[in-house]
C-alpha positions in Angstrom: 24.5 -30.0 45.1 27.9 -28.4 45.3 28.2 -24.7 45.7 30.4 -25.0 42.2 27.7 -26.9 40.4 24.8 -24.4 41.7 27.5 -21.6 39.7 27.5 -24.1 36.9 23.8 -24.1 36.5 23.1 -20.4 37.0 25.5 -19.2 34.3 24.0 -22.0 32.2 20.8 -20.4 32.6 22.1 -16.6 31.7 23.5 -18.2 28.6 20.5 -19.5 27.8 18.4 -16.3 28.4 21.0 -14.3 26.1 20.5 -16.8 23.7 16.6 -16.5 23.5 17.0 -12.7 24.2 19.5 -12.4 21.2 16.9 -14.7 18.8 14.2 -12.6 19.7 16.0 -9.7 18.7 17.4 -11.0 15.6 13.6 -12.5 14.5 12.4 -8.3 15.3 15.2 -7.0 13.1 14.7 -9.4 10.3 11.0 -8.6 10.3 11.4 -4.6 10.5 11.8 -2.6 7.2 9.9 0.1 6.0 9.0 0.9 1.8 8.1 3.9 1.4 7.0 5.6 -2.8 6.2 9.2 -3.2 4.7 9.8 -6.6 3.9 13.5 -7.8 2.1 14.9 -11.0 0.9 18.6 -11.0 -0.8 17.2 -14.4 -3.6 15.4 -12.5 -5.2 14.7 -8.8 -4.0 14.4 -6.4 -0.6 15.3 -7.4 1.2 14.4 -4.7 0.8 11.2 -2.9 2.8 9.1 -0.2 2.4 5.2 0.4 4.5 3.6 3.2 4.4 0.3 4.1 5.5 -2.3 6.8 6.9 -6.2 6.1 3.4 -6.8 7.6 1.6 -5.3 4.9 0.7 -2.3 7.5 1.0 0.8 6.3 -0.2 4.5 5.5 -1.4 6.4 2.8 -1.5 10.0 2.6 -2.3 12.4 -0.4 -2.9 15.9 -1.0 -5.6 17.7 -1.3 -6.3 19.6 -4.7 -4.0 22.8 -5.5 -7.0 24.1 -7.9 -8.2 27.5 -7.2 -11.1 27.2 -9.9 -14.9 27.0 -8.4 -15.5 23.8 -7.6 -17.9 21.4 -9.8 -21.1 20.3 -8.2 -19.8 16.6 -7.9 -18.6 14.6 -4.9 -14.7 15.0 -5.3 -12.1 13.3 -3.0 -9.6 15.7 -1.3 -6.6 15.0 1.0 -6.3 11.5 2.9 -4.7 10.6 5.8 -5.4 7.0 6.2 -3.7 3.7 7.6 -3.8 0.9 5.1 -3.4 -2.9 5.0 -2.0 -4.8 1.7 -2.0 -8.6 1.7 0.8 -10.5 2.4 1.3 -11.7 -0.8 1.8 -8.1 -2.4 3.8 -6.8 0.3 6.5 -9.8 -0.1 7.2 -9.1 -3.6 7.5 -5.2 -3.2 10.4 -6.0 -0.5 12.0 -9.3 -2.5 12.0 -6.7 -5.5 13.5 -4.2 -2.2 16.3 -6.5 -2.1 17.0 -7.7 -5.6 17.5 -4.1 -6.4 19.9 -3.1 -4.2 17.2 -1.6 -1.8 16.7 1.3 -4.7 20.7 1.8 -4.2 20.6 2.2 -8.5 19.5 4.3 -11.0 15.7 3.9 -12.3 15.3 6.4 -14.7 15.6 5.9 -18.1 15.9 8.7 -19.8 14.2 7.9 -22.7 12.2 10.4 -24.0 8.7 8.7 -23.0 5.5 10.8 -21.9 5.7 11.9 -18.5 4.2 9.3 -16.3 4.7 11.1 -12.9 7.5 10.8 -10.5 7.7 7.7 -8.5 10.6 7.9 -5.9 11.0 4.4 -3.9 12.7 4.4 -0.9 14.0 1.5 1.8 14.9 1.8 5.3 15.7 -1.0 7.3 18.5 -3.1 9.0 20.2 -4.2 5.5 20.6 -1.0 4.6 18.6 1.9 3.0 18.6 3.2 -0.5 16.0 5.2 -3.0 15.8 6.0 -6.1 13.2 8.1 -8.7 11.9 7.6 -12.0 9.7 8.8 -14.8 10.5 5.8 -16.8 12.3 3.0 -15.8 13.9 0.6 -18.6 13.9 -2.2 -15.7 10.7 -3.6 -16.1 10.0 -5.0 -12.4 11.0 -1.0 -11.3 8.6 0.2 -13.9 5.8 -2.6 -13.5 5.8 -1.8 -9.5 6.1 2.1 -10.3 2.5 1.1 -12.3 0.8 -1.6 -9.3 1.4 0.6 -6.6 -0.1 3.5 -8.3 -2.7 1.2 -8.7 -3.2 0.7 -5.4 -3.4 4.6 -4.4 -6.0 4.4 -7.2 -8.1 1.5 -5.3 -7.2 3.6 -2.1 -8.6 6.7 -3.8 -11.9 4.8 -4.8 -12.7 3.6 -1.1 -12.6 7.1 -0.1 -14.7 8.0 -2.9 -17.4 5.1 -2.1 -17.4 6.6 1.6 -18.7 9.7 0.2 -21.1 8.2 -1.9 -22.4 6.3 0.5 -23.1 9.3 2.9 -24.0 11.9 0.4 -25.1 10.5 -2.9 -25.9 6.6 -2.7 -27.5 6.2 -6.2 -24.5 7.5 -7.9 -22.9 4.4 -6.2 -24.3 2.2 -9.0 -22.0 3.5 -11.5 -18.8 4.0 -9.1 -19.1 0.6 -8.1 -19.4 -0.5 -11.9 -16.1 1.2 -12.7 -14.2 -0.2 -10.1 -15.6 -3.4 -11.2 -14.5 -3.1 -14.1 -10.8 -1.6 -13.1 -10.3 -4.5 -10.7 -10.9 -7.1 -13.7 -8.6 -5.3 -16.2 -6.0 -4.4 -13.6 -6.3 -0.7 -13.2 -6.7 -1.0 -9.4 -4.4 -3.3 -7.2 -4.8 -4.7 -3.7 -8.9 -4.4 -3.6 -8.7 -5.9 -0.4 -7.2 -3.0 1.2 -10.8 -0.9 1.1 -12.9 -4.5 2.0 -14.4 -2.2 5.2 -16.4 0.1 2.5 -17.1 -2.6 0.2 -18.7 -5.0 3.4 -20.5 -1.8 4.5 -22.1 -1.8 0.9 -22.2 -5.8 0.9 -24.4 -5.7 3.8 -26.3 -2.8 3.1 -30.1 -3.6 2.6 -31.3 -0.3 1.5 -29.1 0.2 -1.2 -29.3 -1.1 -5.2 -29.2 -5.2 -5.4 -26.6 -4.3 -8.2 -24.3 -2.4 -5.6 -24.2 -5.1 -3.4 -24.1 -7.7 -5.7 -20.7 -6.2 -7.2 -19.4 -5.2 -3.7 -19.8 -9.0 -2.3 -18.2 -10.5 -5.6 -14.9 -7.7 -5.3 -15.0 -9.3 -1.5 -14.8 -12.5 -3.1 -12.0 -11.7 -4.9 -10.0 -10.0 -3.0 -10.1 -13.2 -0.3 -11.8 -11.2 1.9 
């Protein structure tokens, strides 16, 4: 082979790599993204709460602890969390297609109307398309105001596992009637994305020690959720 043909080859080759290097770069970029919502209510508990969350459904879920100064009631109460989270796929692709048909939250949200306050739920988007955020008590839009009300049901669900871990550790027979109200939730739609706390609920499923009932409704939520 010709010293000119050798040349021909090689630079063929470092096209070749650019190529793949550039598609691999390309596929990264259009799979990055990040959602975030930061909901706060002094009205209730917590009242300040932050989801983010990745194209992946990865994501992380913090919330703080109670501002109450009263004595505390003798009941096993949640405080802060500081958790990583993971929502199915399936969830996750509609909160960014919903990203994207709104502008990514470049728009207003609020209403205005003179509705009960609901909290403040502030989406945000960050990614190579561009980045946006808006806020809203009450949105007219109803996809803003029916994902304003799923992903507060997810911090709900989110809430709920944390709850069931104390349970489990400090009070397991008042597990029977946690586990019917999440039951319950789940069916009419209060709490979102069950499979996101499917490591307590298979910790209860497997359990042999605690109420047939408990693990009864813990194996059917698994069920559910596809887990």
């Amino acid at each position: 082979m010709t010293v000119s043909g050798k040349r021909n080859i090689f630079i063929l080759s470092v096209a070749a790599m650019l190529v793949v290097a550039s598609q691999s770069a390309f596929s990264q970029s259009s799979q990055s993204g990040r959602f975030t919502v930061e909901f706060t209510n002094d009205r209730i508990a917590p009242s300040h709460w932050v989801l983010t969350l990745n194209r992946d459904g990865s994501g992380h879920f913090h919330a703080d602890p109670p501002k109450s100064t009263t004595p505390q009631k003798p009941t096993i109460e949640v405080n802060g969390e500081d958790r990583d989270i993971q929502l199915s796929k399936e969830f996750t692709a509609q909160i960014f297609t919903e990203a994207q048909q709104h502008k990514w939250f470049n728009q207003k949200c609020e209403s205005g109307a003179k509705v009960a306050f609901q909290g403040w739920k502030k989406l945000s988007y960050s990614g190579p398309e561009g980045q946006g955020s808006c806020q809203f008590n009450y949105s007219q839009d109803k996809q803003i105001q029916a994902l304003g009300e799923s992903l507060i049901g997810v911090a709900e669900t989110l809430r709920e596992g944390a709850r069931l871990e104390l349970l489990l550790q400090h009070d397991r027979l008042g597990l029977d009637q946690e586990m019917q109200y999440i039951y319950d939730s789940a069916k009419d739609g209060r709490l979102k994305e069950i499979c996101a706390i499917k490591g307590i609920l298979q910790r209860l499923a497997d359990d042999d020690e605690l109420l047939e009932r408990v693990r009864k409704r813990a194996k059917t939520l698994l069920a559910q959720s596809g887990s």
